[in-house]
DOTI-105571 format. One record per residue: x, y, z of N, C-alpha, C in turn; residue in one letter. Coordinates in steps of 0.02 Angstrom, whole numbers, plus 50000, padded with zeros to 5 digits. Example, Ala and Ser with C-alpha at 12.3 -4.5 7.8 and 13.67 -1.06 7.14 Angstrom:
506604971650390506154977550390506604983550390A
506424988850354506844994750357506455000250394S
# end
This chain:
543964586245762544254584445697543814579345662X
543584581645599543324575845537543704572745494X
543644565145509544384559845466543794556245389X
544084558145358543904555745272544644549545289X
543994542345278544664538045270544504533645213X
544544531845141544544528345086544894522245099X
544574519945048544584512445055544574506245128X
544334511045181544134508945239543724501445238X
543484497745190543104490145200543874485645182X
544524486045148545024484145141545424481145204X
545904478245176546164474345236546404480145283X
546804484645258547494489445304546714493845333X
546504496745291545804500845313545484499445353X
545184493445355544794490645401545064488245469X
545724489545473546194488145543546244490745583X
546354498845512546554506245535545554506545571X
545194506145532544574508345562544194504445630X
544664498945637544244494045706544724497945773X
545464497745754545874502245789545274508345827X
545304515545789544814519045796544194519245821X
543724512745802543284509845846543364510645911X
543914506845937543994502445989544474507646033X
544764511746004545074517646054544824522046071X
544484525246011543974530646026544464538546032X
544964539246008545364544946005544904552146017X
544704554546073544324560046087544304565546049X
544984567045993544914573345969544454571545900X
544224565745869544084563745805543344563245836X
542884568845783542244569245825541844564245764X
541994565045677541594562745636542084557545606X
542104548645571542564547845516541874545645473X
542164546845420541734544845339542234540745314X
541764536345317542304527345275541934527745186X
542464530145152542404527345080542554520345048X
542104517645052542204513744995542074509744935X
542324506544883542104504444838541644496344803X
541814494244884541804486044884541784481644836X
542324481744797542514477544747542514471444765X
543114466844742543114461144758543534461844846X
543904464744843544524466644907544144469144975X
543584472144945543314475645004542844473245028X
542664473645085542324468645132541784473245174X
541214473045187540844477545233540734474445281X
540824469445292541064464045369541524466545399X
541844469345364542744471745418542294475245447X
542084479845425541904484945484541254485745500X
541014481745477539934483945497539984483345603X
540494481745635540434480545718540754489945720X
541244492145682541364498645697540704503445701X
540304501645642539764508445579539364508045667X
539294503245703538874503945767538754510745809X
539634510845803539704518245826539434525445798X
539004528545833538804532445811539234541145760X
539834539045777540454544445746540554540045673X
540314534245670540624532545576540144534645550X
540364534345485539724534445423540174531045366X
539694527545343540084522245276539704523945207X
540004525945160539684526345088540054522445046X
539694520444995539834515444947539914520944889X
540764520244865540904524144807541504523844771X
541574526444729542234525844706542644532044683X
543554530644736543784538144734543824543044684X
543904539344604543764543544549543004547244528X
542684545744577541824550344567542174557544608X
542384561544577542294568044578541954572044627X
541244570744609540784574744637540704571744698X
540724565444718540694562244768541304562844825X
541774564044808542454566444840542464572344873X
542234575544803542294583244865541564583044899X
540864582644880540574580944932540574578045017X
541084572945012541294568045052541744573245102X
542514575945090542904579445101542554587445136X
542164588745099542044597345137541784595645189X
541654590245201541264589445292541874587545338X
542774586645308543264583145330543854588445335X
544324588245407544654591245395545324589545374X
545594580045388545964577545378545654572345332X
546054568645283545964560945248546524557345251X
546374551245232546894545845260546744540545179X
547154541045129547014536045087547394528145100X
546874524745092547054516745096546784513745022X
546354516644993546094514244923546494512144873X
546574504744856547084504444816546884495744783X
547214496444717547154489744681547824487844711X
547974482344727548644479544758548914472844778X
548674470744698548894462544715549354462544648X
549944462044652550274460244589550214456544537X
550054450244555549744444144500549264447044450X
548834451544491548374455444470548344458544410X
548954465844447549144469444403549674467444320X
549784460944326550174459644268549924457344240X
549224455144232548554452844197548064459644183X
548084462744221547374468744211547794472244231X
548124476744224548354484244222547834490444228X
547454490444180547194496644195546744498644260X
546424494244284546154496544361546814497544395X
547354495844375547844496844440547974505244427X
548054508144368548074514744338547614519744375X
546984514444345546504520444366546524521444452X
546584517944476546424519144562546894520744573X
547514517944582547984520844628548214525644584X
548414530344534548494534944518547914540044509X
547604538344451547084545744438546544544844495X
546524540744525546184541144602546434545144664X
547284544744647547614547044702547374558144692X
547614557244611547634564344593546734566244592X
546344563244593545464565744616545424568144705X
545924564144737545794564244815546234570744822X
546684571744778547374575544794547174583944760X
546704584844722546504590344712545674592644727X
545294587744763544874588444812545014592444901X
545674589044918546024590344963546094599144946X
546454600344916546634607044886545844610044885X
545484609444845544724612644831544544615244926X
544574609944973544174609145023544564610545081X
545064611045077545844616445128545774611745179X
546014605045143546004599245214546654600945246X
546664600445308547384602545345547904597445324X
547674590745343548174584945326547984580745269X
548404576145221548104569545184548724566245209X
548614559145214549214554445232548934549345174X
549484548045149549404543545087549764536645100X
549514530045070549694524045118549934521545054X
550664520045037550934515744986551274509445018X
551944508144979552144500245012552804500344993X
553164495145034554024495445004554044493044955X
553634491444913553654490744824553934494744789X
553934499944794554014505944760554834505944761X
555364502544817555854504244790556134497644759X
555824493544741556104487044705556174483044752X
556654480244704557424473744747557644475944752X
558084474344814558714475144824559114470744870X
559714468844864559974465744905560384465444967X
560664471944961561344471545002561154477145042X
560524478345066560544486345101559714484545119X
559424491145171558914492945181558804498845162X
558054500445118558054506045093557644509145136X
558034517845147557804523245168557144525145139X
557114531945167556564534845138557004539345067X
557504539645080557694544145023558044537044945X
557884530644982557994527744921557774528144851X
557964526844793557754529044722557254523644737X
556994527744686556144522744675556114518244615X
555954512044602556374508644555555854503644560X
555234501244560554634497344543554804493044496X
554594486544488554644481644443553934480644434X
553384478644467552844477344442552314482944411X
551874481244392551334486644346551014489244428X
550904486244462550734485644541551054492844576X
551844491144582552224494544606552284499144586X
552394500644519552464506544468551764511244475X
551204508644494550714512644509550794516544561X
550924514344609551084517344686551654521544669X
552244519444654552664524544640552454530444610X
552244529844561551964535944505551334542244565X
550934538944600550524539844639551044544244719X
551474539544741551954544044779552304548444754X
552574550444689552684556744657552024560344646X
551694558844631551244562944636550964567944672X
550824564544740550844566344803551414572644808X
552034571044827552444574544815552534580744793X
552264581344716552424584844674551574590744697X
551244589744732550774592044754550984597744809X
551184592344851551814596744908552294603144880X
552334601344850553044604844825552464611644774X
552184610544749551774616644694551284618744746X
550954615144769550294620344772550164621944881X
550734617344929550794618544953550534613745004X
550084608445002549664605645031550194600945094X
550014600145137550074593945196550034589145195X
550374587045160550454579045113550974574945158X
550594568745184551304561845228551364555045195X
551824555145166551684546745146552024543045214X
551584534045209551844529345233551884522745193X
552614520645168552844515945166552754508245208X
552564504445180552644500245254552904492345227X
552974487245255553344479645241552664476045224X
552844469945183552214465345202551664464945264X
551054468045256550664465945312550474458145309X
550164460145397549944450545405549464452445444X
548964448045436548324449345509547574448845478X
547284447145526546534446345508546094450445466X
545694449445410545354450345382545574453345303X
546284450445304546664448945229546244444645175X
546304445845107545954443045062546194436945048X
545904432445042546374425245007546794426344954X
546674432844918547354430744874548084431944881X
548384434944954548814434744960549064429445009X
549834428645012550154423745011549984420345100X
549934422445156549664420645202548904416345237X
548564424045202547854419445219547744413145140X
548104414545074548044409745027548304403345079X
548924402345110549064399045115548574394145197X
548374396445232547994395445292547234392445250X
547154396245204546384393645168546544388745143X
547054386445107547094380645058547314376445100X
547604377145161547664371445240547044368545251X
546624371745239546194371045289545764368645257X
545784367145195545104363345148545604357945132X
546264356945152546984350145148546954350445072X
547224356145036547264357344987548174359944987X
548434359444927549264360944933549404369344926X
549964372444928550064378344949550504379344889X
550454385244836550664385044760551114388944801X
551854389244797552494391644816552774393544746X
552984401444740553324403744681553904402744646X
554354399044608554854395444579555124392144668X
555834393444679556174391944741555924391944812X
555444395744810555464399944874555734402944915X
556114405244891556724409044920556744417444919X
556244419644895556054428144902555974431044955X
556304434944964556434436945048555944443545071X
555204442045113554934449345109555054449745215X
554834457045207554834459545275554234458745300X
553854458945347553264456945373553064461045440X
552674464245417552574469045502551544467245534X
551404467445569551044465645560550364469745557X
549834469745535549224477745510549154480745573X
549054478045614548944483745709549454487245699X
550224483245696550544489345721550634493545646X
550654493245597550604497045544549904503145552X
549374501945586548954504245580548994509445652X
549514507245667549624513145736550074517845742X
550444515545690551224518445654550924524845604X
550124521445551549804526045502549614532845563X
549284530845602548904535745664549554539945702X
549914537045708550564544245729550954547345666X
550884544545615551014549545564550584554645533X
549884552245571549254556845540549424561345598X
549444560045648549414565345708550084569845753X
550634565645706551374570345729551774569245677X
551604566345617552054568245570552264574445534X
552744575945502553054581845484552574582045418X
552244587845385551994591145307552824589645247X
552404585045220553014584245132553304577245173X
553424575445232553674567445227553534560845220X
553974557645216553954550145187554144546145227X
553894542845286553964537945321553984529845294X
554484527445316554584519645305554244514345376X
553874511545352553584508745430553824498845424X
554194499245457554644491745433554634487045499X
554674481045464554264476645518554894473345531X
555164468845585555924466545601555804461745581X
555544458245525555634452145506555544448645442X
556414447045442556534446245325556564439045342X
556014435645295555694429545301555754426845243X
556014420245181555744419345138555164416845146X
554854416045065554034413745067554204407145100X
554614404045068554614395045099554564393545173X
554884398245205554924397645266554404399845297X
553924404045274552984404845305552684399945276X
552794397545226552184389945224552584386545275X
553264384745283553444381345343553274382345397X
553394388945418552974389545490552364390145520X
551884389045448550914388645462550874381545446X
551514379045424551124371145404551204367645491X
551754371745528551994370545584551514373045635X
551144378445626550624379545651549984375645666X
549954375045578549224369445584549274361345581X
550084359645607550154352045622550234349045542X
550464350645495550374348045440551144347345395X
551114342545366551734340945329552114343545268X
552744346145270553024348545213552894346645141X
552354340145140552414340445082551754342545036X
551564346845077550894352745057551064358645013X
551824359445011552074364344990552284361944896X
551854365744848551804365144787552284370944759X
552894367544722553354375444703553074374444634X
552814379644621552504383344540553094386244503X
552914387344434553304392044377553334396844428X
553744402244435554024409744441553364414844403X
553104419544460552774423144443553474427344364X
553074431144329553364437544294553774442744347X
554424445344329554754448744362554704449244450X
554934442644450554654441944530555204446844578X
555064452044587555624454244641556094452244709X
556634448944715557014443844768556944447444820X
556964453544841556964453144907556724462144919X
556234462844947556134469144986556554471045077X
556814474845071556944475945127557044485445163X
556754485245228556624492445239556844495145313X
557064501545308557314503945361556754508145414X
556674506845444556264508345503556544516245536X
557184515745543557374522845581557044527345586X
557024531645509556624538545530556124536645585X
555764533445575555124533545602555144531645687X
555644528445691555664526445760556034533045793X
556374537745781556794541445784556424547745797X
555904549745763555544556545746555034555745767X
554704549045769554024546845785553884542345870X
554394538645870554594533845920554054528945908X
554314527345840553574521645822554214514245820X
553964510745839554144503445838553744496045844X
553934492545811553374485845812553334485045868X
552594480845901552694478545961552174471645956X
551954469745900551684462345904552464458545873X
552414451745899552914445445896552734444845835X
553064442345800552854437945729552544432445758X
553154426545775552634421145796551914421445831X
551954426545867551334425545903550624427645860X
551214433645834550334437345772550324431445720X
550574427545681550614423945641550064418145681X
550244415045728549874410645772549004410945772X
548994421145795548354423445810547994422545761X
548484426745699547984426945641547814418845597X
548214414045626548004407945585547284406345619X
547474406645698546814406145728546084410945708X
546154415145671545584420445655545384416545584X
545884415545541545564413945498545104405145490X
545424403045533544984395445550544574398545583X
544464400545633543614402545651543284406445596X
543514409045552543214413045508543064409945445X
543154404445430543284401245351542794404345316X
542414407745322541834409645259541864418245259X
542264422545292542324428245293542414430945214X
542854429345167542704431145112542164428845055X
541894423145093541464418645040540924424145046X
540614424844980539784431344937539264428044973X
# end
C-alpha cells in the first residue's frame, strides 16, 4: 500500500508521520508527505522520519492541481491533515481559511476520484459542532460552527460527504478534542502558554477562563487516525474524544504547577470574538466499532510535553 499524507510537516501530521516512522506498519511500502510549510509547518517535525527510505517529502500546496494528482496516481490511500486552524486567525484573515480547508479539501477530493484511491480519511475537529452545554456530541450531532475556522471544516466535512453519497468514493472522517503534545505551534493555547513561562513572561487568559475544552492527546489521536484508515467503515464519521473537560484557567494552573511558578502569571484579556464555552465529545462509536481508546494520562502527557518544549525552546524560531 502507497499513503499520500498532506499537510504532514504540521503538528497532528507530523505525529501521525513519526508514529509511522517508528512502527514501520509492514503493509505501507511508499508514504509521500505533502506539504506547504507555511508558517504552521515545520520540516523539523519530520526531517528524523524523511531518513527512512519509504518517505518522500514535497513542498506544495493542496490547491496545485497538477501537483495532486501527480502526487496521488503513485497512492493508493490519502490521509488529509492540511489545514489553516487557528481561530484568532481565522477572524482576522478568512480567506486562507476558505481556500485550504475547503477548495483544498474539494482539489484532494476529486483527485481521489480521477486516481481510484481506495481510501481518503479526512481529519477535522469538534469545532464543527459548536457549543454546547448539557450533552456530548455524537457523530450524528447537527453541525453548528461559530468561528470562520470552524465553519470551514464544517463546510469541508459536508463536502466530503456529499462526495460519498454522489460519486461513490471511500470517504472517513475523524473528529477529534483539543490536541496536546510536542511539536505544536506557539500559537496555541498550551505550548503559547509553556513559551511565555519560560522567557517569565505572563500567560494572556481569554475573558474568565472558564471555557471548557476536551483534550486528548496527538499519539493517541494519531493512532485512533491509523485504525480508522485501516478498519474504518466507507461514508463514516468518527468522534475521537479525549476523557478530559478542562477549563483554560485550570491548564495555565496546572503548567504554572508544572514549571514551579505563581498564579499570578496568569493575564485575563478582553474575550476573543464569539468565543465558544464549551466543546464536548462522545468517544463511543469509536471505542465500540474500533476499540479505540485513550491511553496517555493527561497529567503525565501534559508533564512530557512541557518537558519537550523546554528542551526545545527554538523549535519554531526561522
Amino acid at each position: 500500500m502507497n499513503l499520500f499524507v498532506s499537510g504532514g510537516a504540521g503538528f497532528i501530521g507530523s505525529n501521525f508521520i513519526t508514529m509511522l516512522s517508528t512502527s514501520k506498519p509492514a503493509h505501507i511500502e511508499k508514504i509521500i508527505v505533502l506539504d506547504a510549510l507555511t508558517y504552521a509547518g515545520n520540516y523539523r517535525n519530520i526531517e528524523y522520519a524523511l531518513r527512512d527510505n519509504r518517505f518522500r517529502f514535497v513542498e506544495g500546496n493542496i490547491c496545485d492541481i497538477d501537483l495532486v494528482d501527480e502526487l496521488l496516481s503513485e497512492c493508493d490511500v490519502a490521509v488529509n491533515f492540511a489545514a489553516e486552524s487557528h481561530v484568532d486567525r481565522s477572524i482576522q484573515s478568512r480567506h486562507e481559511f476558505v481556500q485550504t480547508n475547503i477548495a483544498g479539501t474539494q482539489v484532494l477530493l476529486d483527485s481521489v476520484i480521477r486516481n481510484r484511491l481506495k481510501t481518503y480519511v479526512h481529519i477535522s475537529t469538534d469545532e464543527v459542532y459548536g457549543s454546547h452545554m448539557d450533552e456530548l456530541a455524537t457523530e450524528e450531532y447537527i453541525l453548528n460552527p461559530s468561528s470562520p475556522y470552524a465553519a470551514s471544516k464544517a463546510a469541508a466535512d459536508l463536502l466530503v460527504l456529499s462526495y460519498v453519497h454522489t460519486f461513490g468514493i471511500d470517504a472517513r472522517i475523524t473528529r477529534s478534542s483539543n490536541n496536546y503534545g510536542p511539536m505544536q505551534h506557539y500559537e496555541k493555547l498550551i505550548p503559547k502558554i509553556i513559551n511565555n513561562l519560560s522567557k517569565n513572561e505572563k500567560i494572556p487568559i481569554y475573558g474568565n477562563g472558564q471555557n471548557i475544552r476536551n483534550w486528548i492527546h496527538v499519539q493517541d489521536n494519531c493512532k485512533a487516525i491509523f485504525e480508522v484508515l485501516m478498519h474504518g467503515a466507507p461514508g463514516e464519521v468518527y468522534n475521537i474524544a479525549g476523557a478530559n473537560e478542562v477549563t483554560n484557567v485550570e491548564i495555565a494552573r496546572i503548567l504554572l504547577d508544572h514549571m514551579s511558578l505563581p498564579e499570578s502569571y496568569i493575564d485575563f484579556t478582553s474575550d476573543r470574538p464569539g468565543h465558544d464555552y464549551r466543546y464536548g465529545l462522545s468517544g463511543e462509536k469509536i471505542k465500540k466499532s474500533l476499540n479505540f481508546s485513550p491511553e496517555i494520562n493527561f497529567e503525565t502527557g501534559l508533564a512530557e510535553t512541557v518537558e519537550w518544549y523546554v528542551k526545545n525552546p527554538n523549535w519554531w524560531v526561522n
